[in-house]
C-alpha positions as CSV (number, residue, x, y, z in Angstrom):
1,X,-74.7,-8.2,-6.6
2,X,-73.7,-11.9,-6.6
3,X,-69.6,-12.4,-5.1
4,X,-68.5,-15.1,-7.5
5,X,-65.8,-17.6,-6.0
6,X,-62.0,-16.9,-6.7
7,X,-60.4,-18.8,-8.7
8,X,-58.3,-21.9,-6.9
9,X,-54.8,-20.6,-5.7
10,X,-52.2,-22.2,-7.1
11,X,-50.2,-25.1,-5.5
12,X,-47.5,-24.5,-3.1
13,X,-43.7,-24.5,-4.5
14,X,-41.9,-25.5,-1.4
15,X,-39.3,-27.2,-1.9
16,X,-37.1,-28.4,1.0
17,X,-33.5,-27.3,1.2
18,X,-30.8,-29.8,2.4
19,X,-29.5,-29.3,5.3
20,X,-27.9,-32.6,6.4
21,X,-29.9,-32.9,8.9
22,X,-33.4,-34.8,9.1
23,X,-36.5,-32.8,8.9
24,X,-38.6,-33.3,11.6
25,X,-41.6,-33.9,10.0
26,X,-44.8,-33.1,11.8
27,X,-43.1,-30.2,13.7
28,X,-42.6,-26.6,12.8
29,X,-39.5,-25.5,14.6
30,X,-36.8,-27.5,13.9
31,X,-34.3,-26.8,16.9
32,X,-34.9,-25.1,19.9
33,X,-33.8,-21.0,20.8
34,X,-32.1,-19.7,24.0
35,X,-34.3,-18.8,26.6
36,X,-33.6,-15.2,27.5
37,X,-34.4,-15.9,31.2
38,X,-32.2,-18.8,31.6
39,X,-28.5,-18.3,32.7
40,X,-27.0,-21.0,31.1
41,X,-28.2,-22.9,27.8
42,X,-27.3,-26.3,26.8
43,X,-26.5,-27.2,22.8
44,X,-24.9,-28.9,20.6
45,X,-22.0,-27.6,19.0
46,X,-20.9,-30.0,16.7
47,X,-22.8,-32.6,14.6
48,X,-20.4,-35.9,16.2
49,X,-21.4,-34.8,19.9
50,X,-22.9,-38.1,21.6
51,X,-24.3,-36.2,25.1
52,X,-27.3,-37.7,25.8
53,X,-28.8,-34.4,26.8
54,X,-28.3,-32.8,23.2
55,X,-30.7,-34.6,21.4
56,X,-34.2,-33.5,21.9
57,X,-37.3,-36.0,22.2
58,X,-39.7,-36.0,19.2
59,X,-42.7,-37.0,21.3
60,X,-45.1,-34.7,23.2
61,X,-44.8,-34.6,26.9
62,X,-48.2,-33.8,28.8
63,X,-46.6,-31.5,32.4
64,X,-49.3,-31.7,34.6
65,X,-49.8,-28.5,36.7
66,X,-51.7,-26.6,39.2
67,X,-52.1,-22.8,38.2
68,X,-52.2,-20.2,40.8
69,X,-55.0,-18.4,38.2
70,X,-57.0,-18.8,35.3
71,X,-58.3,-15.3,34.3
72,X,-56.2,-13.1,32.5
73,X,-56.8,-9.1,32.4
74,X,-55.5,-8.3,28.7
75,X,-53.8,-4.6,28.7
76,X,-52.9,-4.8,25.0
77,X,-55.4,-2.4,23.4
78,X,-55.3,-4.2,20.0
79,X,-56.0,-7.8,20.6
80,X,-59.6,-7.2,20.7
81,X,-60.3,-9.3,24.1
82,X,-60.1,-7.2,27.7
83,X,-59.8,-10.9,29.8
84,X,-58.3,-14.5,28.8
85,X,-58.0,-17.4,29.4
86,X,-56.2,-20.7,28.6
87,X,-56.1,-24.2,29.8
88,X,-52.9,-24.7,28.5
89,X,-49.3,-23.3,27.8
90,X,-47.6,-24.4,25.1
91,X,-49.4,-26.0,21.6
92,X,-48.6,-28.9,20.1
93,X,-50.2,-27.4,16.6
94,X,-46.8,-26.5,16.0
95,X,-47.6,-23.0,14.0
96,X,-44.4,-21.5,13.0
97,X,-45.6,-18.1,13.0
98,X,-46.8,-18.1,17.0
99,X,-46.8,-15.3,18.9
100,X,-47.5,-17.2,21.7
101,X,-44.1,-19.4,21.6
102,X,-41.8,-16.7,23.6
103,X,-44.4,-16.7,26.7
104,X,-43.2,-21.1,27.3
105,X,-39.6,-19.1,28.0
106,X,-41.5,-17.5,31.2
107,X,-42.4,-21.4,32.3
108,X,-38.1,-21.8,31.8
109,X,-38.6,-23.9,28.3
110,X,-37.8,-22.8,24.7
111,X,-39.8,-21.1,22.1
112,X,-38.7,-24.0,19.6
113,X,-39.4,-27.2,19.5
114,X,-40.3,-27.4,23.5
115,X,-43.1,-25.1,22.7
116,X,-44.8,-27.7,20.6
117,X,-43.3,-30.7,22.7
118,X,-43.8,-29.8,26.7
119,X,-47.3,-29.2,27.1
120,X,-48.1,-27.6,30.6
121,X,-51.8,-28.7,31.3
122,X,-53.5,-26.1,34.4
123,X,-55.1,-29.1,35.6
124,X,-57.3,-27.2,38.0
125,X,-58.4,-24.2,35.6
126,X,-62.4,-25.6,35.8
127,X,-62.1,-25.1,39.8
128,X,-60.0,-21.4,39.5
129,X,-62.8,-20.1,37.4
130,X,-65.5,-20.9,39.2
131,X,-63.6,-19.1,42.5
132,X,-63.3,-16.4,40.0
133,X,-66.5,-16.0,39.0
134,X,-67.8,-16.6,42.4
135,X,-66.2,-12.8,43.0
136,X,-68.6,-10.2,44.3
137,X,-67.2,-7.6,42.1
138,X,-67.5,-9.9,38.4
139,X,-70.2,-8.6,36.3
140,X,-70.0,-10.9,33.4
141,X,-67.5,-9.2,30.8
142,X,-66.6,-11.4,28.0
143,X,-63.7,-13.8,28.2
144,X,-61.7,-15.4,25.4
145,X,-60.9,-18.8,26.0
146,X,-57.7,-19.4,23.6
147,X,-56.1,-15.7,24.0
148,X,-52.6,-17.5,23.9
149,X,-52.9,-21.1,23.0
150,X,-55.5,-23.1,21.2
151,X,-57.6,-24.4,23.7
152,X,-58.9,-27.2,21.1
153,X,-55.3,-28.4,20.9
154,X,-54.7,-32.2,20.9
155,X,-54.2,-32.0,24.7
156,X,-58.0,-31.5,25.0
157,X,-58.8,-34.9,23.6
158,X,-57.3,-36.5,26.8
159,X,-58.0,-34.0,29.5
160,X,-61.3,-32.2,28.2
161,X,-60.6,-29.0,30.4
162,X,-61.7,-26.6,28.0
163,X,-65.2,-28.4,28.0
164,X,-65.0,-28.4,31.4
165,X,-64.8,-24.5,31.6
166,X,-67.7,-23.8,29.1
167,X,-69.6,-26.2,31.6
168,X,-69.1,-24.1,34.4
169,X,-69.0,-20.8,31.9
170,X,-72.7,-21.8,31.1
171,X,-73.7,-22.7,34.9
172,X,-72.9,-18.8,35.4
173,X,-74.2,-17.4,32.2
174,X,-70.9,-16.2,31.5
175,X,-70.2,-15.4,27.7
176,X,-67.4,-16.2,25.8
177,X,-65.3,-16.0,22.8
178,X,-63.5,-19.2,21.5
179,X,-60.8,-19.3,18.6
180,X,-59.5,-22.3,17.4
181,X,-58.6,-23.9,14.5
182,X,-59.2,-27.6,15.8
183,X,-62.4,-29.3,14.8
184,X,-62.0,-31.0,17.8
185,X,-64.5,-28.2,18.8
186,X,-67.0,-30.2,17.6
187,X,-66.8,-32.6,20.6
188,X,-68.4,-29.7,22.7
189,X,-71.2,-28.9,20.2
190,X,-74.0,-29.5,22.8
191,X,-72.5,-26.7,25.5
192,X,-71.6,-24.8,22.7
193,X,-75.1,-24.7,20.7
194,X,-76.3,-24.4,24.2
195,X,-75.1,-20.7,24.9
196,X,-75.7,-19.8,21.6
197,X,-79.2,-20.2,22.6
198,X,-78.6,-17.6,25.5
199,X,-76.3,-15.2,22.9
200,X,-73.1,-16.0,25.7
201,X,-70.7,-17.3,22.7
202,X,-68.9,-16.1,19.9
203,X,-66.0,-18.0,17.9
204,X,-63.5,-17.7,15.2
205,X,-62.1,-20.6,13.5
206,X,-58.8,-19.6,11.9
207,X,-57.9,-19.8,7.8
208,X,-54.6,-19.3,6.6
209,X,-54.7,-21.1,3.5
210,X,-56.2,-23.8,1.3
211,X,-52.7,-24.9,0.1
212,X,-52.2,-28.3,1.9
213,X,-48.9,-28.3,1.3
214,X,-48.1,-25.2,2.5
215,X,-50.7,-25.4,5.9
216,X,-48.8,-29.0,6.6
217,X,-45.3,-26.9,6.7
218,X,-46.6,-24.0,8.5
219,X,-49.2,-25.2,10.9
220,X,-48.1,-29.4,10.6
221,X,-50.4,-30.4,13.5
222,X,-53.4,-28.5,12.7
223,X,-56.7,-30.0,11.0
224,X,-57.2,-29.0,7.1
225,X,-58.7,-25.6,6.3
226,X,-61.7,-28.1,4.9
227,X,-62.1,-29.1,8.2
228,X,-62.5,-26.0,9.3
229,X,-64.7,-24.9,6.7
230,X,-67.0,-27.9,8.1
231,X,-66.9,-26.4,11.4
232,X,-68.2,-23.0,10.6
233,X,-71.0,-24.6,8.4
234,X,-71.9,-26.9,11.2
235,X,-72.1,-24.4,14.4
236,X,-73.4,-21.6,12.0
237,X,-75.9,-24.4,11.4
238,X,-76.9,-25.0,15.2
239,X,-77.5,-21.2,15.5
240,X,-74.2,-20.5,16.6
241,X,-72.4,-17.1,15.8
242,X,-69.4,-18.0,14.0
243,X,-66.3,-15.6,12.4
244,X,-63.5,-16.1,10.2
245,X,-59.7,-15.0,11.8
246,X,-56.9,-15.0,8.9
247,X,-54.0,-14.8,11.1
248,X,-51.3,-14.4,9.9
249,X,-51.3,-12.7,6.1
250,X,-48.0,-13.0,5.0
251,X,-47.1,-11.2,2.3
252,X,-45.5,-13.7,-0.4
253,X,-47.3,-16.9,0.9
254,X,-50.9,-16.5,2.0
255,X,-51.4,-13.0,1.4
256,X,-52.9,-13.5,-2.2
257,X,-55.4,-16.2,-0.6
258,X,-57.3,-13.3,1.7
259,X,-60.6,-12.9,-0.8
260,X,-61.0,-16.9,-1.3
261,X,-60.7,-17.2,2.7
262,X,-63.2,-14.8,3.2
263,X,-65.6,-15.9,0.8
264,X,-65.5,-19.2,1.7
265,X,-66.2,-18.5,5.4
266,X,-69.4,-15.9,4.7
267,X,-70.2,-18.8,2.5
268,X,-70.8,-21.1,4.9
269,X,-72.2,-19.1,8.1
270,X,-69.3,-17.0,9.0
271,X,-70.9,-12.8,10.2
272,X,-67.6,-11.3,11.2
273,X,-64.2,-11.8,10.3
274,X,-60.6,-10.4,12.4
275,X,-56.9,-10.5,10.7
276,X,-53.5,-10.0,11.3
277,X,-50.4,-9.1,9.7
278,X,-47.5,-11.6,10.4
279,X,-45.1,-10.2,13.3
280,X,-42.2,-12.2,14.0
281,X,-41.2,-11.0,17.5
282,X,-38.5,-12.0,19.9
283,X,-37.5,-15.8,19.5
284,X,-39.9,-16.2,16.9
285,X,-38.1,-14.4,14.2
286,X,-35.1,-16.8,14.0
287,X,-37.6,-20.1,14.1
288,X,-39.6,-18.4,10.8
289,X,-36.3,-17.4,9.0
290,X,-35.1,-20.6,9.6
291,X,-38.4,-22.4,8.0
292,X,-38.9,-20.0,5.3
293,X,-35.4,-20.5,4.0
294,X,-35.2,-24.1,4.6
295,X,-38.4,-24.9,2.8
296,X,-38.9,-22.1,0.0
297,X,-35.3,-21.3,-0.7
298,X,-36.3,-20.1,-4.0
299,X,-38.6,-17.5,-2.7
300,X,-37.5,-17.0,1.5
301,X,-35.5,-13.2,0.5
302,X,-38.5,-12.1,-1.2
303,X,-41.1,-13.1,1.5
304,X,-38.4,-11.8,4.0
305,X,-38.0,-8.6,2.4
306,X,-42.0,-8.1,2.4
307,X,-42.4,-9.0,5.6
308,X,-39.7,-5.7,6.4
309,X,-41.7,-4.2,4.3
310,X,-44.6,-4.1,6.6
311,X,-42.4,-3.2,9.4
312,X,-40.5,-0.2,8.5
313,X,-37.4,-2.3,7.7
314,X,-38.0,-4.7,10.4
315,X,-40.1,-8.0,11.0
316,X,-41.6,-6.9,14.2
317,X,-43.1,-3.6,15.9
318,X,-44.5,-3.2,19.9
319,X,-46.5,-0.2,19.4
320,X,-49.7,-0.4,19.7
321,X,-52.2,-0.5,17.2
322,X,-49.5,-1.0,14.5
323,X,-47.7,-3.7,15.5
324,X,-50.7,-6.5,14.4
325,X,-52.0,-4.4,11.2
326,X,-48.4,-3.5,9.8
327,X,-47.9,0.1,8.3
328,X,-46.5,1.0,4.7
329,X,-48.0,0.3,1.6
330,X,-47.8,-3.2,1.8
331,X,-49.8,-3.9,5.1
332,X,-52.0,-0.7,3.7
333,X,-53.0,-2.7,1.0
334,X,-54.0,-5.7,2.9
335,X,-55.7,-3.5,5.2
336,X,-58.0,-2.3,2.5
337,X,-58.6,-5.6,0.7
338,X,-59.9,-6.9,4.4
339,X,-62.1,-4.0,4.7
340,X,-63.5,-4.2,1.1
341,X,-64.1,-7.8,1.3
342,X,-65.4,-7.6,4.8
343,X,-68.2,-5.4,3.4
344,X,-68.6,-7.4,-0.1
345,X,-69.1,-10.8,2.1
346,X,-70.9,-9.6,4.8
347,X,-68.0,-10.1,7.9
348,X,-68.3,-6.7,9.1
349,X,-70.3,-6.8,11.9
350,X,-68.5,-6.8,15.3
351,X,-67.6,-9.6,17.3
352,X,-68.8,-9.0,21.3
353,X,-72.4,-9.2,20.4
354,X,-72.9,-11.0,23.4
355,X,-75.5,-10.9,26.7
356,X,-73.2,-10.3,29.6
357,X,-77.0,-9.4,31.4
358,X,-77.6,-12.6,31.8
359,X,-74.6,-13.4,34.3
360,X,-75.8,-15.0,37.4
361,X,-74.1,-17.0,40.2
362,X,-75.6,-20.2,41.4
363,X,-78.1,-20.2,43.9
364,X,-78.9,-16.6,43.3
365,X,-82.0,-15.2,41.6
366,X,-82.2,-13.1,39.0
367,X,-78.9,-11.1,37.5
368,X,-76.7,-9.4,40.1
369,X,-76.3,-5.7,38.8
């Protein structure tokens, strides 16, 4: 049977309410939220308040760092990786949707706009895995480079320490999973086409829609879904096994963009595909109800509502195995869409198909177990 393309989805109707305020353009969160570790919180109360302190600064800050580890064991039983890793805390891709924005409250900053602004770069992550992996007792599982942040972020333009850890990832023969939705990656194609060679790489680029208008609200610092299309066709190219991650669906905005996604992806080289369905969970729930009303007014109670929906009357859920596919009839029906087109397109094969055996550590010969 031949798939045939879906049809284009229709432009985005966002349309920016007025707040009084200027829209910071470029950024999704607009304001930054309490951190729930910090004792006290600065603000500003009123709109005629001069502090000097209350206004924060639109321009990235790179916080260099030196991390007491790199290698993260993952306990959550649904996230599909058992250890992570990630060069840097905080992402300057500015998703609105981030899980990841309420762990930069741990580091004493805000989920908001200081998740996007103040960087923390783990300067010495290329030395602390190779101590890592120098450990008698590591026998090569899998690690996922990007389990929090995207590790292809514009930080790794200027400090390249994500191409420094696939260099010392492919001195060891240690596999890994990448996700990103940077084409930045592209920069590392001769490591990356390298361990392809030797099965120790796997990577999803992450879709969420072909709406431009609707990607530059909800993910403003992120390259185009073309982009990414051109990086699965290109790796998929150079032999290497690429996936497609549609991360978040949410239901009123993206959801109905799941088949095209898919498509498109198996279309050009994608073998396995992952998804999520949105969770809005601890800060992040004010900064997307916030964005969604501010630029779909006309529509933000109805995506709102859906998103409950999936959540038994909530927009978030901490149990596992529920809490990233959604339950109800709502998620259910995603859930079956992803399967069906999974299946239709080709994407259902799994996503660890990689050669831990091959795990070595320098100066030693042969594998080790």
């Amino acid at each position: 049977m031949t798939a045939k393309i879906p049809p284009e989805p229709v432009k985005s109707t966002a349309k920016r309410e007025e707040t009084g305020q200027a829209y910071k353009y470029g950024r999704g969160a607009q304001f930054n939220t309490p951190n729930r570790f910090s004792p006290t919180q600065t603000g500003k109360d009123h709109a005629e308040g001069i502090d000097d302190w209350a206004e924060a600064n639109p321009a990235t800050q790179y916080i260099l760092s030196q991390a007491a580890s790199i290698v993260n064991k993952v306990d959550s039983p649904d996230v599909g990786m058992l250890y992570s890793m990630n060069p840097y805390a905080g992402c300057e891709h500015g998703c609105i949707y981030c899980y990841a924005r309420n762990v930069h409250e741990y580091w004493g900053y805000s989920a908001g706009l200081d998740f996007e602004q103040k960087i923390i770069v783990k300067q010495n992550a290329p030395q602390l895995l190779r101590k890592f992996l120098m450990h008698a007792k590591w026998d090569g599982t899998p690690i996922s480079i990007s389990g929090n942040t995207d590790c292809y972020q514009p930080a790794e333009q200027k400090f390249r320490l994500t191409r420094q850890l696939l260099e010392v990832c492919l001195e060891f023969n240690q596999p890994v999973g990448l996700i990103t939705k940077n084409a930045g990656m592209l920069r590392d194609k001769d490591i990356i086409t390298e361990m392809a060679k030797r099965n120790l790489v796997s990577i999803l680029v992450s879709i969420t829609s072909f709406d431009e208008d609707l990607r530059r609200l909800m993910e403003p610092r992120t390259t185009t879904a073309t982009q990414r299309v051109r990086l699965i066709r290109e790796l998929s190219d150079a032999g290497v096994r690429m996936g497609v991650m549609l991360g978040p669906m949410i239901p009123g905005l993206n959801d109905h963009e799941m088949q095209r996604i898919m498509y498109t992806a198996s279309q050009q080289g994608a073998r396995f595909a992952a998804y999520t369905f949105i969770r809005l969970n601890g800060a992040v729930k004010w900064l997307f109800h916030q964005w969604l009303f501010s630029n779909f007014p006309n529509k933000a109670q109805k995506v709102w509502s859906l998103v409950e929906q999936g959540h038994n009357g909530q927009v978030n859920d901490n149990r596992w195995g529920i809490r990233m596919r959604g339950e109800g009839p709502l998620a259910n029906m995603i859930a079956q869409q992803f399967k069906k087109y999974s299946k239709l397109y080709g994407l259902d094969t799994g996503r660890w198909a990689l050669d831990s055996h091959r795990f070595k550590r320098p100066g030693l010969q042969g594998t080790l177990f």
